[in-house]
C-alpha positions in Angstrom: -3.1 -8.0 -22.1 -5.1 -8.7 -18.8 -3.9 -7.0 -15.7 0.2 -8.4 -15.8 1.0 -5.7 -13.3 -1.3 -7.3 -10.2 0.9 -10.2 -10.1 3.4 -8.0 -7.9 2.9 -6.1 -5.3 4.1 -3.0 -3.3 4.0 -3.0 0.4 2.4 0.3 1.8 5.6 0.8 4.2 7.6 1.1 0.7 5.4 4.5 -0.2 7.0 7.4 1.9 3.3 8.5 2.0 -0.6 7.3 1.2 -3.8 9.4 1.6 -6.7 7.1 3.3 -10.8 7.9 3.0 -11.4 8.7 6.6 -14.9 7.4 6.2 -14.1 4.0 4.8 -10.3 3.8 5.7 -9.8 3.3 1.9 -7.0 3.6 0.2 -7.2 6.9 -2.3 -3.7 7.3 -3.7 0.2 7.0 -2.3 3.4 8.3 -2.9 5.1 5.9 -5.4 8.1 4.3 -3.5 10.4 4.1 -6.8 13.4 6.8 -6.4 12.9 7.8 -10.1 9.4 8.6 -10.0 8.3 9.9 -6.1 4.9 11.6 -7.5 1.5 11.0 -5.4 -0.6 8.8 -7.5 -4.2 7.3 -7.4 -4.9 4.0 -6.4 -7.8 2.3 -7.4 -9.0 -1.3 -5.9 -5.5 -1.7 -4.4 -3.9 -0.8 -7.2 -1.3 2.4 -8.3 -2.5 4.2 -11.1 -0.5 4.5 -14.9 1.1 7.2 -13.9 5.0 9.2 -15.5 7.9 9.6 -13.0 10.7 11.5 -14.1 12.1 9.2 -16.5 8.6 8.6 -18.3 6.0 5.9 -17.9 6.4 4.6 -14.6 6.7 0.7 -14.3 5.3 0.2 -10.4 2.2 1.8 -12.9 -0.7 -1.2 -12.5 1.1 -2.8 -9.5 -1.3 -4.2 -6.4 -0.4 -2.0 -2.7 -0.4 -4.3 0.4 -0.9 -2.9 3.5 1.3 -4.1 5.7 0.5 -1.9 8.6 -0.7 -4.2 11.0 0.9 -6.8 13.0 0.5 -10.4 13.0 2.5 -11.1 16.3 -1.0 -11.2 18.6 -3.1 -13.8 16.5 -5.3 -15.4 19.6 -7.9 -13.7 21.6 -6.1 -15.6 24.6 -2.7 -14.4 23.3 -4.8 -10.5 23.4 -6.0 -10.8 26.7 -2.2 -11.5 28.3 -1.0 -9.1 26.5 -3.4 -6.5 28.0 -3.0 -8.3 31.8 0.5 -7.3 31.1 0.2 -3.6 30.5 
């Protein structure tokens, strides 16, 4: 069975908390954002680690993180610059 759990996805803003590498800004591990489960686990290539929540195997286990952290609202350099002007 190749990899079924990267077809969904978790946004980082779901995880009530994520631990970055402060040399590469990658990310190491987060707090898994089911209610059942809440336990810090690794994250390798984007992806939360197997991991057992309080009702066993977790399913979020194999799932792709998507940082959602930055915004998309100033898209231009043009659309930058006013912005800035502005204050």
């Amino acid at each position: 069975m190749a990899d079924e759990g990267t077809d969904r996805t978790v946004l980082l803003s779901q995880c009530s908390a994520a631990v970055f590498r402060a040399a590469t800004v990658t990310l190491m591990a987060v707090s898994c954002p089911l209610r059942a489960c809440g336990v810090t686990v690794p994250v390798v290539d984007g992806v939360i680690g197997a991991h057992l929540g309080m009702a066993g195997e977790c399913a979020l286990g194999g799932v792709r993180v998507v940082d959602d952290r930055v915004s998309v609202a100033v898209t231009t350099t043009d659309a930058f610059d006013a912005e800035v002007q502005r204050g």
